[in-house]
C-alpha positions in Angstrom: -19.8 -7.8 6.5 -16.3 -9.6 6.9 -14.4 -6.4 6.3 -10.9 -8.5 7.3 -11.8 -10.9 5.0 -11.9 -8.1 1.9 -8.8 -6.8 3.5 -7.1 -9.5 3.0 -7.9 -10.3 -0.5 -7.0 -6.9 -1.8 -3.6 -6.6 -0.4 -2.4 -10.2 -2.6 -1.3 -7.7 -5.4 -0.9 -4.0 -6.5 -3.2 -4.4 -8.9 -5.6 -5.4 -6.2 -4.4 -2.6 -3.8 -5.6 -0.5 -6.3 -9.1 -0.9 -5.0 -9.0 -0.9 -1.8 -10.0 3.2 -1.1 -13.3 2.4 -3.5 -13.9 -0.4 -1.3 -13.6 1.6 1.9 -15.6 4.4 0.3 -18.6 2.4 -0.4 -18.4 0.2 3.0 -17.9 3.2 5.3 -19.7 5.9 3.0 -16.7 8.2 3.2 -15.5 9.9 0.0 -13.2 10.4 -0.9 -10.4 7.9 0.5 -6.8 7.7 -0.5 -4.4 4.9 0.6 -0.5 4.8 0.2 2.8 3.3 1.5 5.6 5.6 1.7 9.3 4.3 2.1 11.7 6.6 4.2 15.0 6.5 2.3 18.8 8.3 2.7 17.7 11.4 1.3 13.4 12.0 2.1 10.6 9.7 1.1 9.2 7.9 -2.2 5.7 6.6 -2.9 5.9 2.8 -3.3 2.2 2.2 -3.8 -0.9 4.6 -4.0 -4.6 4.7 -4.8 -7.5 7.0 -5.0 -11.1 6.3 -4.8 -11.9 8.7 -7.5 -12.8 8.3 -10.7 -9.5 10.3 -11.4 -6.5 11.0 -8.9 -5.5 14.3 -8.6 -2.0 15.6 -10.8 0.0 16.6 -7.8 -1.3 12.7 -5.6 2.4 11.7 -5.3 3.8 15.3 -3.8 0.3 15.8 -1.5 1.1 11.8 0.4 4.2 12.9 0.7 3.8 16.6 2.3 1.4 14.7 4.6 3.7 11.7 5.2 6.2 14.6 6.7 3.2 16.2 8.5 2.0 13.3 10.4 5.5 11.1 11.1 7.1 10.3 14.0 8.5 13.7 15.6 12.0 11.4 16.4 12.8 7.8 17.0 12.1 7.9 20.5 8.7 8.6 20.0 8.3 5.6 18.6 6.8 4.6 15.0 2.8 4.4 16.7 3.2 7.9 18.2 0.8 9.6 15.5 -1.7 6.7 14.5 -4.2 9.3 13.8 -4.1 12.7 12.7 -6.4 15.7 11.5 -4.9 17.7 8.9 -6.2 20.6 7.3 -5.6 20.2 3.0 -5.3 23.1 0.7 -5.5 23.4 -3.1 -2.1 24.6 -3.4 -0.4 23.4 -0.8 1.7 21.0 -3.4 3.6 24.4 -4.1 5.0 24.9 -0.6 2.9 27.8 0.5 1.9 27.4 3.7 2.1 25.1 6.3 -0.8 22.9 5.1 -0.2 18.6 4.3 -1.8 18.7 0.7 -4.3 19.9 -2.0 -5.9 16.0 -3.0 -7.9 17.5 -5.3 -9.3 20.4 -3.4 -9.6 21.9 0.0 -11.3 20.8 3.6 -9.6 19.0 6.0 -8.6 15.2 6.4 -8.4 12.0 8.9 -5.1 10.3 8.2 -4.9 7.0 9.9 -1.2 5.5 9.8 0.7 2.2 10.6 4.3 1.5 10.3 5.1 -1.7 8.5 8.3 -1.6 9.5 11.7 1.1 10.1 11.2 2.2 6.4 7.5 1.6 5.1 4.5 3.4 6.9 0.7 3.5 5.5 -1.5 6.1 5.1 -5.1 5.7 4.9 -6.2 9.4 4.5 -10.7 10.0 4.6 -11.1 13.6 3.4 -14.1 15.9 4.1 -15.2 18.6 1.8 -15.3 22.0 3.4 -18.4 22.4 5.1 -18.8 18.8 5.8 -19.5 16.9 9.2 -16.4 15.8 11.4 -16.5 12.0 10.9 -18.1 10.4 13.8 -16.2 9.1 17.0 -17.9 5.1 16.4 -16.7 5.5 12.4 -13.2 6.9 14.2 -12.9 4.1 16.3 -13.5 1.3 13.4 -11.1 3.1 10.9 -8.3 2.7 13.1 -9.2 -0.9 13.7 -9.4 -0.7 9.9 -6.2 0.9 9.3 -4.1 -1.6 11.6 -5.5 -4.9 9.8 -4.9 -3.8 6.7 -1.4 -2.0 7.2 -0.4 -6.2 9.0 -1.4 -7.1 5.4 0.3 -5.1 3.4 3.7 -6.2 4.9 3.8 -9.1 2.8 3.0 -7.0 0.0 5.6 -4.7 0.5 8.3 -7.4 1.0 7.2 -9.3 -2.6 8.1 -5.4 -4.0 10.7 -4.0 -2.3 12.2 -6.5 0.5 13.2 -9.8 -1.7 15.6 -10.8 0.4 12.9 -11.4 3.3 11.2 -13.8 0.9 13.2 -16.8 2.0 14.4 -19.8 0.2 14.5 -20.0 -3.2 13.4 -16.4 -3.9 16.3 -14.5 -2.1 18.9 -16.2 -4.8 17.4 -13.8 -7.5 19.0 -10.7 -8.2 17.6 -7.9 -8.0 17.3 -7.5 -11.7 16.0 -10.9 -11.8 12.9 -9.9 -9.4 11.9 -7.0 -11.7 11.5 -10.1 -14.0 9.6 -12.6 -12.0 7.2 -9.6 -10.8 6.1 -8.4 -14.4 5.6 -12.6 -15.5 2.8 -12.3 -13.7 0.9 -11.4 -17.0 -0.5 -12.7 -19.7 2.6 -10.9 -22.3 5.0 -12.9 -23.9 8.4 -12.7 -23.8 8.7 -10.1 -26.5 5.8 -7.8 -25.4 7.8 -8.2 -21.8 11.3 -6.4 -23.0 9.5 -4.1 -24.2 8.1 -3.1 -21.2 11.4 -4.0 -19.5 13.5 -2.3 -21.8 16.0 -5.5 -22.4 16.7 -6.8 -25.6 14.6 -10.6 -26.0 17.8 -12.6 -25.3 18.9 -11.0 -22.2 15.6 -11.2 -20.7 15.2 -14.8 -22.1 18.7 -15.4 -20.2 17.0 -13.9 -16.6 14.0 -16.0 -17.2 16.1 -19.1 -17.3 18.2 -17.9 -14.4 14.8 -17.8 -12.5 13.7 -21.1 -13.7 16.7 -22.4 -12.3 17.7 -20.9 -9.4 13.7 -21.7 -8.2 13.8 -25.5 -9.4 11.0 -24.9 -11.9 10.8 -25.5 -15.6 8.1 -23.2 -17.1 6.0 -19.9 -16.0 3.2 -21.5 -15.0 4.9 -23.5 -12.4 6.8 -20.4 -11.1 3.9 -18.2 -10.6 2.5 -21.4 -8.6 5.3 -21.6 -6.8 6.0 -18.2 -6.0 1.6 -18.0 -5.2 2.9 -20.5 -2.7 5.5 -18.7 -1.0 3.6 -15.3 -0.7 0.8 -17.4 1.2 3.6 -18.7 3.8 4.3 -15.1 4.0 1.2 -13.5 4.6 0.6 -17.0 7.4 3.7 -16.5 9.1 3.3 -12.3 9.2 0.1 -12.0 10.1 0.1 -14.7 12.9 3.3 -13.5 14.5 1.7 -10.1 14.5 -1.8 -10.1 16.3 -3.9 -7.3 16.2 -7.5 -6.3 17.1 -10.2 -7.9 14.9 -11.8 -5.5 12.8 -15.7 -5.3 13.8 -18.8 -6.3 11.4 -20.1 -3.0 10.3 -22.5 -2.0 12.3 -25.5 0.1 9.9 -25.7 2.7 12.8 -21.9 3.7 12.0 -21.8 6.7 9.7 -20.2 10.0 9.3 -21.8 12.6 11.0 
């Protein structure tokens, strides 16, 4: 099973990221999984991207990654962003009303392996695999593999996380848009027209008619098509250069005898 491979291609968008924990779930038969990235900023953390391989994320999903962001970070910045790449974290139902010292209910109580990687000074992953109460400790050969797991796929989110939140990394012509001009460009990637698209924007039809044709221009293009190419283009250098200037250990083919237990 070319688990890198699966990695990779659900880390090209957020819609994709979106299925990543199911994935992991059904390869490592570990239930449930949750992955996020959190971004450090002046004043605490926010969640830039989560998931949940439920059928139905918990209510309080945002406040629980972030109560176990705070549990499992860096102590300082001498330790270093890899001090903590694994933790285990007990989880209680209502620990998302600050009683206690626990990192978060997820739906109900148990405890949790959270595997982490730091993407860079402000974005850090979290690949959390809970365990019911009363459920085995998951093996040391699973262990081993889910960190391998958890530092492939946090090298391919980086690319991800620049196309959402670091434009200015994108290079030439990209980092010409404004910023208001990236919200654009990142919600063209859909099959709604212009009108349906202010809607969701909340800009009248000419001033978002105005960005497009700033885009069009500042990109060299004429037409969506040809700027979704374009910019499908420039996320692949991306992903190239990042992931070659940033080796890490191969994840492993799955070996059957792996399993939680």
């Amino acid at each position: 099973m070319d688990i890198s491979a699966s990695l990779a291609d659900y880390t090209r968008s957020p819609e994709d990221f979106r299925h990543i924990p199911a994935y992991l779930a059904r390869t490592f038969d570990a239930h449930p999984v949750t992955l996020a990235v959190v971004q450090t900023v002046r004043d605490g953390a926010l969640v830039l991207l989560s998931a949940f391989s439920g059928d139905q994320a918990p209510a309080s999903l945002e406040q629980d990654l972030l109560n176990i962001h705070q549990q499992t970070r860096p102590l300082s910045a001498q330790d270093g962003p890899t001090l903590r790449p694994m933790a285990q974290i007990g989880l209680s139902a209502d620990a998302a009303d600050g009683g206690g010292g626990s990192a978060g209910g997820l739906g109900g109580s148990g405890r949790a392996t959270v595997f982490t990687y730091s993407i860079d000074e402000a974005f850090r992953m979290l690949l959390i695999v809970q365990q019911r109460a009363g459920d085995p400790h998951l093996s040391a050969d699973l262990t081993d593999v889910l960190q391998l797991v958890a530092q492939q796929l946090g090298k391919f989110l980086e690319p991800l996380v620049i196309w959402m939140a670091r434009p200015e990394l994108f290079g030439k012509p990209f980092n010409d848009l404004t910023d208001r001009e990236w919200m654009v460009l990142r919600h063209l990637n859909s099959d709604a027209g212009e009108k349906q698209l202010a809607d969701q924007l909340g800009l009248s039809p000419h001033t978002l008619h105005s960005h497009i044709k700033a885009i069009y221009r500042k990109v060299g293009v004429q037409g969506r098509l040809p700027l979704l190419l374009k910019a499908q283009e420039a996320m692949r250098d991306l992903r190239l250069s990042r992931v070659s200037t940033r080796p890490s250990p191969t994840v492993p083919e799955l070996d059957r005898a792996v399993a939680v237990g």
